[in-house]
C-alpha positions in Angstrom: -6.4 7.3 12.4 -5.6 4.4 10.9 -2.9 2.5 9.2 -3.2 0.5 5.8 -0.9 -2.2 4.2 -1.4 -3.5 0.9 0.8 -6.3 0.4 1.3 -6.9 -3.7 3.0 -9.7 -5.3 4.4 -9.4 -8.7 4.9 -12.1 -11.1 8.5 -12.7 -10.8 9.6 -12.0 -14.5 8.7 -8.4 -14.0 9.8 -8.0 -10.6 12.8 -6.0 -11.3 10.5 -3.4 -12.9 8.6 -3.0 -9.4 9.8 0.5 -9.1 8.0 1.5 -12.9 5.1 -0.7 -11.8 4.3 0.1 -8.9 4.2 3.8 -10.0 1.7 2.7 -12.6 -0.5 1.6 -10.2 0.0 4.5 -8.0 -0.9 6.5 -11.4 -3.7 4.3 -11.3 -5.8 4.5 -8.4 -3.7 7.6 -6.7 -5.8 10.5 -8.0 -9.2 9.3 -6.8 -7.5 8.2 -4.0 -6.1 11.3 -2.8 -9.4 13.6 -3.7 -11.2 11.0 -1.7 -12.4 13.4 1.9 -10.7 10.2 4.2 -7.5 10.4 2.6 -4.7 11.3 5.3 -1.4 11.3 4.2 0.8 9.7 0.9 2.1 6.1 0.6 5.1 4.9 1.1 6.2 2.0 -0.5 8.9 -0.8 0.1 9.9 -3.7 -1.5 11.1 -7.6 0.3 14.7 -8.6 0.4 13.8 -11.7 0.8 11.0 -11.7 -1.9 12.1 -9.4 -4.4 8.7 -9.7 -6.2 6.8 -8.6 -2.9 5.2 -4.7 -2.1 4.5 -3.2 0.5 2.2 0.0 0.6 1.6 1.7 3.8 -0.6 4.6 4.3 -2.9 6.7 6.6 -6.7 6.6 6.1 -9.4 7.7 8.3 -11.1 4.2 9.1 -12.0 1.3 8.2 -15.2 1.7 7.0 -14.1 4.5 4.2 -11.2 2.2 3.2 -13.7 -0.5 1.7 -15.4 1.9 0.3 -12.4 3.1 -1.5 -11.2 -0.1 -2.2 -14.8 -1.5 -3.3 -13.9 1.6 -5.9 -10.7 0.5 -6.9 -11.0 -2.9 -7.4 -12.5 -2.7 -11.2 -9.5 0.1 -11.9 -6.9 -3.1 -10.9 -8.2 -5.5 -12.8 -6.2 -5.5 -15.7 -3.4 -4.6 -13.9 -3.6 -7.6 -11.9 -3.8 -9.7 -14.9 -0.9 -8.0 -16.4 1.9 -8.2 -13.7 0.4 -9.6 -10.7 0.4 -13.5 -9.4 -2.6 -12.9 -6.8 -4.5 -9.6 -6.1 -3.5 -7.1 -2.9 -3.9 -8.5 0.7 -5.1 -5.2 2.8 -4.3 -5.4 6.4 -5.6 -2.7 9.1 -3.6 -2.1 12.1 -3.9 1.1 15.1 -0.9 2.4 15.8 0.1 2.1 20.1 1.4 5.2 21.5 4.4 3.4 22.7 7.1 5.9 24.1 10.1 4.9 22.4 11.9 8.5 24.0 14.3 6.8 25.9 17.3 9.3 28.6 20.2 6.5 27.6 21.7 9.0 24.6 23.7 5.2 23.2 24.5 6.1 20.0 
């Protein structure tokens, strides 16, 4: 399995309608994305404190290899969107999760 992040960065003079448009996007490309056979799990989306006009989308997909396919899909649905709200198009980042045991005996609470 493998993890995705989408980093998005909004022109700043609509970033206080990130909520609204990032759900637009999520409209979008969502539906194609979810029917697609690698799909693994929803998004979950966050937004910088310290750059209120920057996104974060993290998800589940089966590899890498499906991803760009998906994306290679996507691309000409974002391209107005892009030009609409956006100062640069997504940066998409892999990454494997470790199986790190964070169980810990200590009970500190």
């Amino acid at each position: 399995m493998l993890t995705v992040i989408e980093q998005w960065f909004l022109r700043p003079e609509v970033a206080d309608r990130g909520l609204e448009i990032m759900q637009e996007m999520d409209d979008l490309v969502g539906p194609p994305a979810h029917a697609d056979p690698a799909w693994s799990g929803h998004a979950h989306f966050y937004r910088s404190q310290a750059a209120p006009n920057q996104f974060m989308m993290i998800y589940p997909w089966r590899s890498i290899e499906e991803h760009q396919q998906l994306r290679a899909n996507e691309e000409p649905m974002l391209v107005d969107f892009y030009k609409k709200y956006c100062t640069a198009e997504r940066i998409i980042s892999y990454f494997d999760e470790l199986a790190v045991d964070v169980e810990h005996d200590d009970h500190v609470h």
